[in-house]
C-alpha positions in Angstrom: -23.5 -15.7 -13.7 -22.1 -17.1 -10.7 -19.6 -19.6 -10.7 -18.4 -22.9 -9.5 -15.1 -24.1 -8.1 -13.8 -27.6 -7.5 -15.3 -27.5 -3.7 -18.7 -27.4 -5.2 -19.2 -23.6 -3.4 -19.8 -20.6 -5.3 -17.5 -17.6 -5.9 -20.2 -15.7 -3.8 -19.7 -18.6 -1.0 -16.1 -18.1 -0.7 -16.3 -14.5 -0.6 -19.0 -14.5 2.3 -17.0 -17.0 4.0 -13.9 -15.3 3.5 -15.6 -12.3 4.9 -16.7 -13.9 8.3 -13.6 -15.3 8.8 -12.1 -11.6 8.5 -14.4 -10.5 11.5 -13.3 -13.6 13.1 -9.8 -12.6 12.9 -10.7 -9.3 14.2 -13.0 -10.5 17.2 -9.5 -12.7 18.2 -7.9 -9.9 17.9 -10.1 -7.6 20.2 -10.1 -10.4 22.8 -6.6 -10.5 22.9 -6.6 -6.7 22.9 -9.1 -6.5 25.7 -6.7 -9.0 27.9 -4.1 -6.5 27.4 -5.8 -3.4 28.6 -6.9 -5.8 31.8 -3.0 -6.2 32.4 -2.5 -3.1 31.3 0.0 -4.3 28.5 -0.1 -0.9 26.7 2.8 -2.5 24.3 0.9 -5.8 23.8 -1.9 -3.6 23.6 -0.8 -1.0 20.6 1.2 -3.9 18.7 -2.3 -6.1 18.1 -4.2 -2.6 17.8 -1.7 -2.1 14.6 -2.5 -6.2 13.6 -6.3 -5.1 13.8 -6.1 -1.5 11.9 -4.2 -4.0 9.0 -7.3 -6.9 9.1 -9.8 -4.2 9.0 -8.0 -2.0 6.1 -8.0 -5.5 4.2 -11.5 -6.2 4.7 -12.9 -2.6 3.8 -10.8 -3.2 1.0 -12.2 -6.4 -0.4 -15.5 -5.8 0.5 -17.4 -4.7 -3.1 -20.7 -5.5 -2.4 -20.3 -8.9 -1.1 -23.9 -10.1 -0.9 -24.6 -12.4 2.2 -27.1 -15.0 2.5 -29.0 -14.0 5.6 -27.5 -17.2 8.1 -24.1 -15.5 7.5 -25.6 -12.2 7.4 -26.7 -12.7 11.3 -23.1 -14.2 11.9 -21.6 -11.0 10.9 -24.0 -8.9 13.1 -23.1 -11.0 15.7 -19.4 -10.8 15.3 -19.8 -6.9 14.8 -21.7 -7.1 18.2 -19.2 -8.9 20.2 -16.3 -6.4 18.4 -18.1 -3.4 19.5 -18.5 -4.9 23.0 -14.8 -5.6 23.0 -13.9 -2.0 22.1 -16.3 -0.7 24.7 -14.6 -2.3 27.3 -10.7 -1.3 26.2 -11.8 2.1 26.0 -13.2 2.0 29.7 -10.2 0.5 30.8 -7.8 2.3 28.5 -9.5 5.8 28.9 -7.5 6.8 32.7 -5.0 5.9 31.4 -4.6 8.0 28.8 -5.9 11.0 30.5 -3.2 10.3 33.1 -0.4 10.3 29.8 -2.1 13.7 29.1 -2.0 15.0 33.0 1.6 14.1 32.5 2.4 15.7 29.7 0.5 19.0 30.4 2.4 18.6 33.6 6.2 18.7 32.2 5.1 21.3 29.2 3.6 23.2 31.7 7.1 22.8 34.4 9.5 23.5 31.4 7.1 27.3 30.2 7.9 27.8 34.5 11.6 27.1 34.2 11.8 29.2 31.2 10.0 31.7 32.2 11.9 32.2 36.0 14.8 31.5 34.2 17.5 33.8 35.3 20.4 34.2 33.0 
């Protein structure tokens, strides 16, 4: 039986509508994410990936079998669509840079086994 609330929506409304609005939070999130990585704002970049991984947790939470009507159905393909496109793009942009974190610290661990090795006591 599905039930009414004061706004004249059902329970089943609110929880589809409370669902897009979850992958609307996360699509502002990715944006802003994806305008970090162009600055390269790895800080600003890790703090809203943190803000995302909490939205996302939330909604994989909530989500037991939330049926959509097929209007809001396509609106959360889209918004899936446009958050895969985001991630897409900060993994392109984030990807040299975390190979050139690892280069790094292959580098120093790779300096220090030298030192230790040549290390005359």
């Amino acid at each position: 039986m599905i039930e009414h609330n004061p706004n004249n929506r059902t329970t089943d409304d609110m929880n589809g509508a409370q669902t897009i609005a979850a992958y609307e939070g996360i699509l502002a999130i990715t944006d802003k994410m994806l305008q970090a990585a162009r600055a390269s704002d790895w800080d600003k970049l890790i703090a809203l990936e943190q803000e995302c991984k909490r939205i996302t947790n939330r909604l994989i939470g909530q989500q037991t079998q939330v049926k959509l009507d097929e209007p809001l159905q396509k609106k959360k393909i889209t918004l899936i669509q446009q958050i895969l496109a985001h991630d897409a793009e900060i993994r392109a942009l984030t990807e040299p840079w975390m190979m050139h974190l690892q280069n790094l610290l292959s580098n120093s661990h790779h300096k220090q086994k030298l030192n230790q090795a040549y290390q005359t006591d």
